[in-house]
N, C-alpha and C positions, 0 to 999 in steps of 0.2 A: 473535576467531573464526577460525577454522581456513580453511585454502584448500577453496575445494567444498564448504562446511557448505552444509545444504539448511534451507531454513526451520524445517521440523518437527524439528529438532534442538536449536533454540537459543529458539524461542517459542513460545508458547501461539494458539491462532488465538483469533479476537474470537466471543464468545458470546453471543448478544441472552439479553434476559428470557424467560421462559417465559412463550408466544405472542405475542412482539413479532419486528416482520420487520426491523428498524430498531435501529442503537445509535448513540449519537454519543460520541466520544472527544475529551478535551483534550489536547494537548500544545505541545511548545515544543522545536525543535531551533536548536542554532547552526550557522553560519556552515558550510556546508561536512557536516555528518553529516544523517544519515536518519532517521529510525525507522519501522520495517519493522512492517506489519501481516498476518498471516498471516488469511483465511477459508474457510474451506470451505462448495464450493457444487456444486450440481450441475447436469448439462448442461440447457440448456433452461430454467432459472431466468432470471430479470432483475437486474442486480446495478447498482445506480446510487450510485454514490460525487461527494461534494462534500466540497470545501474550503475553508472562509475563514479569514482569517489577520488579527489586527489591524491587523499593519504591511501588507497588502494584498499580503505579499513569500511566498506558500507557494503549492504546487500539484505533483502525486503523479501518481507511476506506477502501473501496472498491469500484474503480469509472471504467465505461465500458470502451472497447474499444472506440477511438476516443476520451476521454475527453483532455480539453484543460486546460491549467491552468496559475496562474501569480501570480506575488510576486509584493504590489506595496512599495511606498517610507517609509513605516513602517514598511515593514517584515511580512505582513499580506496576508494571502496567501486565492487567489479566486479559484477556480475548478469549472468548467464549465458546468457542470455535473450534476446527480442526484446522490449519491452513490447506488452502488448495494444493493436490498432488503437483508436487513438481520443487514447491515453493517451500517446503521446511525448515530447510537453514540454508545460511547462508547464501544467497538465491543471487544470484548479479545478473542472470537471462534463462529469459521464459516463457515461453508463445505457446499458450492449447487453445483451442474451441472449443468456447462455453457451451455449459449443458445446462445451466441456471438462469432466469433471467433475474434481472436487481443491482439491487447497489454491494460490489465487492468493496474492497479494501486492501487497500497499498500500502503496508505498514515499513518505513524505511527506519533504519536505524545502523548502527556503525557494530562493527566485528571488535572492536576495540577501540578505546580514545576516543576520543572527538572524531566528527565526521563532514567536509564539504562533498558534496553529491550532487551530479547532474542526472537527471529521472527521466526514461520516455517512456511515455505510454500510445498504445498504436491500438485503435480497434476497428476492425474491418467486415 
């Protein structure tokens, strides 16, 4: 990915079912990478995100609308951003109401080691 690539360049945002407020996603990063969840939401909504992990080692950011981000020749990944209060480190639960509207970003990754993780996102 390119320097400055913005979310909405390189992913799809998360789409619940037709009339569900709630998705839950599996995944599984190693050691050191992310994967980046794009959603869009609007101001004044409720957006409550959780994370559990088997190895008990995952927990996710939370960066506003507009953030920019990059991967450079290490696999080390920049975010352009401040993450959303709440969401700093090591974040496994987190429910405010938006004050932004746009595409946030769910950034998961592992506290150590490798990571299997189950992700829900709920917006209301």
């Amino acid at each position: 990915m390119s320097a400055g690539a913005s979310a909405a360049d390189e992913r799809s945002p998360i789409q619940f079912t037709r009339g569900a407020i709630d998705a839950t996603l599996e995944g599984a990063v190693v050691r050191g990478d992310r994967d980046i969840y794009p959603i869009n939401a609007s101001a004044g909504q409720t957006m409550t995100v959780s994370v559990s992990g088997l190895e008990d080692n995952v927990a996710f950011q939370i960066y506003p609308p507009g953030t920019h981000y990059s991967q450079d020749e290490l696999d080390i990944w920049t975010f352009h951003a401040r993450p959303v209060r709440g969401t700093e480190a090591d974040t496994t639960a987190w429910s405010r109401r938006l004050a932004s509207a746009g595409q946030y970003l769910i950034v998961v990754g592992s506290t150590r080691g490798n990571a299997t993780y189950s992700l829900n996102v709920r917006i209301e």
